[in-house]
C-alpha positions as CSV (number, residue, x, y, z in Angstrom):
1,X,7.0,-38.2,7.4
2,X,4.3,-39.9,6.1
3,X,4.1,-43.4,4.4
4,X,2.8,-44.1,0.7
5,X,0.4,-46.4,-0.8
6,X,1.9,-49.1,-3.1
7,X,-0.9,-51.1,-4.1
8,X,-4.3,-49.1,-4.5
9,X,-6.1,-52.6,-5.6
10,X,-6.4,-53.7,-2.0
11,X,-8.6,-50.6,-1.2
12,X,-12.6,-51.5,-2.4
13,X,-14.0,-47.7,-2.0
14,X,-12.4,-46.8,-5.2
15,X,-16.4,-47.1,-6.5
16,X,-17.6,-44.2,-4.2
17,X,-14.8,-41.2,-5.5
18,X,-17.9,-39.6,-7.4
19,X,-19.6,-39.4,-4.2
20,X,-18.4,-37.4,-1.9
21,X,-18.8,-34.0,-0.8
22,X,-17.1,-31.2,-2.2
23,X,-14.0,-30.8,-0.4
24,X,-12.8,-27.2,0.9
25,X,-9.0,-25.9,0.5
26,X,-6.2,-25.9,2.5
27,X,-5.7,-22.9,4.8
28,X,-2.6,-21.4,6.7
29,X,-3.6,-20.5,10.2
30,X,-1.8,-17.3,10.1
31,X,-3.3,-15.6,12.7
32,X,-4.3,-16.0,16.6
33,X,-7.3,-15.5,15.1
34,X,-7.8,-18.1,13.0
35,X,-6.0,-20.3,15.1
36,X,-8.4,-20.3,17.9
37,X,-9.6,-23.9,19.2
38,X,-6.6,-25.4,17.2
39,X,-3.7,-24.1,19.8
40,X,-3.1,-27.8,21.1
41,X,-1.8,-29.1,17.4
42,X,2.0,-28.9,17.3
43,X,4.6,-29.9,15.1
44,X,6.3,-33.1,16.7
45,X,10.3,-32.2,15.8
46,X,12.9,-35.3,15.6
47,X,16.1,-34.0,15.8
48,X,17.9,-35.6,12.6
49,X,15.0,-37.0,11.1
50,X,12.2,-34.6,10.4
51,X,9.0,-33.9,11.7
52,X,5.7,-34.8,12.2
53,X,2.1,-33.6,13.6
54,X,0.8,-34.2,17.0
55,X,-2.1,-33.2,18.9
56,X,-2.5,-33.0,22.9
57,X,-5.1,-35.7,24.4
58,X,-3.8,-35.5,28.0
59,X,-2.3,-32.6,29.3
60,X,0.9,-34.5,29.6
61,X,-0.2,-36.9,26.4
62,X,0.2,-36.3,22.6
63,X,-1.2,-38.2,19.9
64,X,0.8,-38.9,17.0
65,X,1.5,-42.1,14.6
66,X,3.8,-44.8,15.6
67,X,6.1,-44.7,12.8
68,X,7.0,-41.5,13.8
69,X,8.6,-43.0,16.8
70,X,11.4,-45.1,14.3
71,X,14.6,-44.0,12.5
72,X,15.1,-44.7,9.3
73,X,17.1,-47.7,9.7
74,X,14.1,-49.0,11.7
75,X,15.7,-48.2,15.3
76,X,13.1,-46.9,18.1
77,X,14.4,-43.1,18.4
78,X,15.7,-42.0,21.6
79,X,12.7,-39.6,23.3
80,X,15.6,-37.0,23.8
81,X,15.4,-36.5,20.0
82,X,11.7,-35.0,20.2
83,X,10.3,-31.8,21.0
84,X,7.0,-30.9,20.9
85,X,5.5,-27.0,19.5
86,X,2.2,-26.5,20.5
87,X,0.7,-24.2,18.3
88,X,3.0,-22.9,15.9
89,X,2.7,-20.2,13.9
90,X,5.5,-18.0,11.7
91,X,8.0,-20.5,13.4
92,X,7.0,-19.3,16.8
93,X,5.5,-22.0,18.8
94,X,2.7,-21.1,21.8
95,X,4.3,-23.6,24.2
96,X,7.0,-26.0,23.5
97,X,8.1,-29.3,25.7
98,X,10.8,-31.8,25.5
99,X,9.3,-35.6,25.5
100,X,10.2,-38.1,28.0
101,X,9.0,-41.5,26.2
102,X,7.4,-42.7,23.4
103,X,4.8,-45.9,23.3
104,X,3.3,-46.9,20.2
105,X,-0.1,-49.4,20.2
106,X,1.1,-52.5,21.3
107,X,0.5,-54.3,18.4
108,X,2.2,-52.0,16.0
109,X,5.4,-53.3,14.1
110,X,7.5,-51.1,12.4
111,X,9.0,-53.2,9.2
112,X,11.0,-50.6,8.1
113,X,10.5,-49.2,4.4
114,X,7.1,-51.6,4.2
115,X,4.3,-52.2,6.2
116,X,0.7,-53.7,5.5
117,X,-2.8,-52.2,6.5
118,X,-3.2,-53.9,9.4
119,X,0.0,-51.9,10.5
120,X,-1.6,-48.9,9.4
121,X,-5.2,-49.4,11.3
122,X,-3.1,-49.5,14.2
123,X,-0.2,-46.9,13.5
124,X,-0.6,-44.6,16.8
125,X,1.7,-43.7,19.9
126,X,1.5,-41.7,22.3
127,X,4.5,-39.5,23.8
128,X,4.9,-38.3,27.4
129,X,6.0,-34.7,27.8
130,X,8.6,-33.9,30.6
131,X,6.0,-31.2,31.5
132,X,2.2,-30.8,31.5
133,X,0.2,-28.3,29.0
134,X,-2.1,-26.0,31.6
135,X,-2.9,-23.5,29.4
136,X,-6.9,-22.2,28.6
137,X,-5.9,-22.0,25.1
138,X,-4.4,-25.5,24.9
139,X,-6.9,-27.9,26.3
140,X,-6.9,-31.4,25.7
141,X,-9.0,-33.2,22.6
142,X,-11.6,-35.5,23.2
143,X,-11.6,-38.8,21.3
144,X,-14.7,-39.0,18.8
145,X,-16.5,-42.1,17.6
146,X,-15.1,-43.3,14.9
147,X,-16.5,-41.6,11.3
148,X,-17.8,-43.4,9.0
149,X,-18.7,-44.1,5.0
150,X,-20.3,-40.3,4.0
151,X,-19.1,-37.9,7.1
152,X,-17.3,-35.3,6.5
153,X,-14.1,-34.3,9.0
154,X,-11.2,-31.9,9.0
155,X,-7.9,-32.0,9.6
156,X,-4.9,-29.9,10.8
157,X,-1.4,-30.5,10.0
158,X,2.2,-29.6,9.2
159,X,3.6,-30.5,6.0
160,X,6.7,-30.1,3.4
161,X,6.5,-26.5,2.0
162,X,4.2,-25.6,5.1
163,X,6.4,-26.0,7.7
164,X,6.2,-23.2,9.9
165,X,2.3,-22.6,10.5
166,X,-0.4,-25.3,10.9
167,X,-2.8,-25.9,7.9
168,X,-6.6,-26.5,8.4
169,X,-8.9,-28.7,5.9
170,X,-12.4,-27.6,7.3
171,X,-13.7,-30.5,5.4
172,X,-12.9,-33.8,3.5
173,X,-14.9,-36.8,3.5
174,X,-14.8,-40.5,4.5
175,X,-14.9,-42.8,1.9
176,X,-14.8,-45.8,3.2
177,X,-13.4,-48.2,6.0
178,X,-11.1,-51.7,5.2
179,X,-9.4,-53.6,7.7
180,X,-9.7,-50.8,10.1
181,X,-8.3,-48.1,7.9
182,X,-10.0,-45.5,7.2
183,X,-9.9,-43.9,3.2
184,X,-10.5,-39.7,3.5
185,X,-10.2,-37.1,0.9
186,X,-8.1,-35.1,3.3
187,X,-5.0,-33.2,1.8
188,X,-2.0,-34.5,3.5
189,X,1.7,-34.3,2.8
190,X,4.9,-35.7,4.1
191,X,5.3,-34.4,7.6
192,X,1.2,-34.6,8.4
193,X,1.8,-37.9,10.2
194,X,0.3,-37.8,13.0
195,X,-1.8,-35.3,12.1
196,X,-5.3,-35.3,14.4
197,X,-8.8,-35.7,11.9
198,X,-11.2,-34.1,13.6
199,X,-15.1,-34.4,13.6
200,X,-17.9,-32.3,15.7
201,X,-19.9,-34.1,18.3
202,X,-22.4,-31.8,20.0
203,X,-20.7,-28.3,19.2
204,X,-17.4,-29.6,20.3
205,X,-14.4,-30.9,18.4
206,X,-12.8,-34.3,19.1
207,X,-10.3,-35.9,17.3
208,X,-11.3,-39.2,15.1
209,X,-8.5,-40.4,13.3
210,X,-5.1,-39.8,13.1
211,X,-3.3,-39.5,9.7
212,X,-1.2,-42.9,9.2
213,X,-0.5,-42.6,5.0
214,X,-1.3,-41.1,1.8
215,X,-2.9,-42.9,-1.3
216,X,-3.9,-43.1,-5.1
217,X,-7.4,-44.5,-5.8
218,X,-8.0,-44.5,-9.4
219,X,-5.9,-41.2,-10.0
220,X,-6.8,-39.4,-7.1
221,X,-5.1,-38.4,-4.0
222,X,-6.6,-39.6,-0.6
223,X,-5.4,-40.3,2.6
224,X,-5.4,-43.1,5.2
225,X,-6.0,-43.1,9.3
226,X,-6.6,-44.9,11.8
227,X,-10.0,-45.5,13.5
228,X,-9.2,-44.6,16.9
229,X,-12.6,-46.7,18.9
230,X,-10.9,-49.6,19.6
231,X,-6.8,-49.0,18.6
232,X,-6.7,-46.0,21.5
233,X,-8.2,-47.8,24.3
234,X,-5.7,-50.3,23.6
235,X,-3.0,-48.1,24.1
236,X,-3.9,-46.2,26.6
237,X,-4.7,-49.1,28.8
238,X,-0.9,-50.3,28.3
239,X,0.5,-47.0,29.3
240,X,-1.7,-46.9,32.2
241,X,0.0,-50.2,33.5
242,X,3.8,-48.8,33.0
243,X,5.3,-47.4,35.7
244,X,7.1,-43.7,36.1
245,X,9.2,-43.3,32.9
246,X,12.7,-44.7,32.2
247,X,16.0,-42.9,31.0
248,X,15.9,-43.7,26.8
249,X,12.2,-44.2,27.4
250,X,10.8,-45.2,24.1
251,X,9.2,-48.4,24.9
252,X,8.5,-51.4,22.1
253,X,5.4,-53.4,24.1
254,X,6.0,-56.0,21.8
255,X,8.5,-58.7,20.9
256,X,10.8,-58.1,17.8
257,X,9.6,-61.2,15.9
258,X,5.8,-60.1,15.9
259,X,4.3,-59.7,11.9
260,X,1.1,-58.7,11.1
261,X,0.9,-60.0,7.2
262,X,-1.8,-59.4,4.8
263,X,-0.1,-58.6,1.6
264,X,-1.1,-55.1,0.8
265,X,2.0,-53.4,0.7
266,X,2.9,-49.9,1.8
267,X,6.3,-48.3,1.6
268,X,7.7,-45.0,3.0
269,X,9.5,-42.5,1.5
């Protein structure tokens, strides 16, 4: 799952496509090989729905986007319904787990088939597995500061026609930051919600956005994330104040009337 852009006007780096960096290809992550350091990306299963992309921050904690955690009639989706596969490759996963709750960023309201970019600066969750990750090859991300105008980042995901192995941009390109969205050249497709964007700080890789939705700007493709800095904080802090988690888990921290309106438009397919 992954949401489209409706209305390119609203996005003002549309100047700076001649810019960037030369881009490199999408590649399958076939082998253990090349899948080395990237083990703690799964593919986030929704029994009935789809799929999307997650990545492990806690070893108990996945990263993902919040509209992940909706139906498509705009109902929160039992936690039941998700399983997480760490790792997978040739539809073998490394280490799968069943998820216990869902909590998206309190702020976040899912509008069903359209949202607006403040929903999209702010389009994270995190989901509790019933069982921690311990595994050498599976260790937690770091969070990285967030990227901006001119860096280049990579991304891994899972998307339609790739379903069964994780793909790895080595590098795409920030173009730009509006309303706390962030505009990269990153190759996504429906499925690659969720999916961790990933910069180096000091020889290590931390994650820096997650992908929220996918855009036209002047004819070409880019995609749109969420700058984690101030969004994650935020929702971590509200998980660390819940207590152990409840049958039918997936928690809404906000009240159903709640709109966040600033007439860009998104919709999802």
């Amino acid at each position: 799952m992954i949401r489209q852009l409706a209305r390119s006007a609203v996005l003002v780096i549309a100047t700076t496509l001649g810019a960037q960096a030369q881009d490199s290809g999408l590649v399958t992550l076939e082998t253990r090989q090349e899948s080395q350091g990237w083990e703690a990306v799964g593919r986030l299963d929704i029994r009935g729905k789809g799929f999307c992309t997650a990545a492990l921050i806690r070893d108990r904690l996945i990263l993902t986007a919040a509209h992940c955690l909706y139906d498509i009639d705009g109902t929160l989706i039992d936690p039941s319904r998700f399983s997480f596969q760490a790792g997978l490759r040739d539809g073998l996963a490394q280490t799968t787990r069943s998820v216990i709750r869902g909590i998206a960023h309190p702020d976040y309201t899912h509008s069903g088939e359209a949202t607006n970019a403040r929903a999209v600066a702010i389009d994270i969750a995190v989901l509790e597995l019933d069982r921690p990750i311990r595994n050498t090859r599976m260790r937690p991300y770091r969070i990285a500061e967030r990227p901006i105008t001119g860096d280049q980042v990579g991304v891994v995901s899972y998307g339609r026609g790739r379903e069964d192995a994780a793909s790895l941009q080595q590098v795409c390109n920030v173009l730009g930051r509006q309303t706390g969205v962030i505009v990269m050249t990153c190759d996504v497709e429906y499925g690659s919600s969720g999916s961790p964007v990933f910069m180096m700080n000091d020889g290590e890789t931390r994650i820096a956005s997650v992908v929220s939705a996918m855009a036209h700007v002047n004819g070409q493709k880019v995609s749109l994330g969420t700058s984690l800095e101030g969004p994650l904080n935020a929702l971590l802090s509200h998980f660390a104040t819940l207590g152990p988690a409840r049958p039918g888990g997936t928690q809404r921290l906000i009240n159903a009337d709640e709109r966040n309106d600033t007439g860009a438009k998104f919709i999802r397919p």
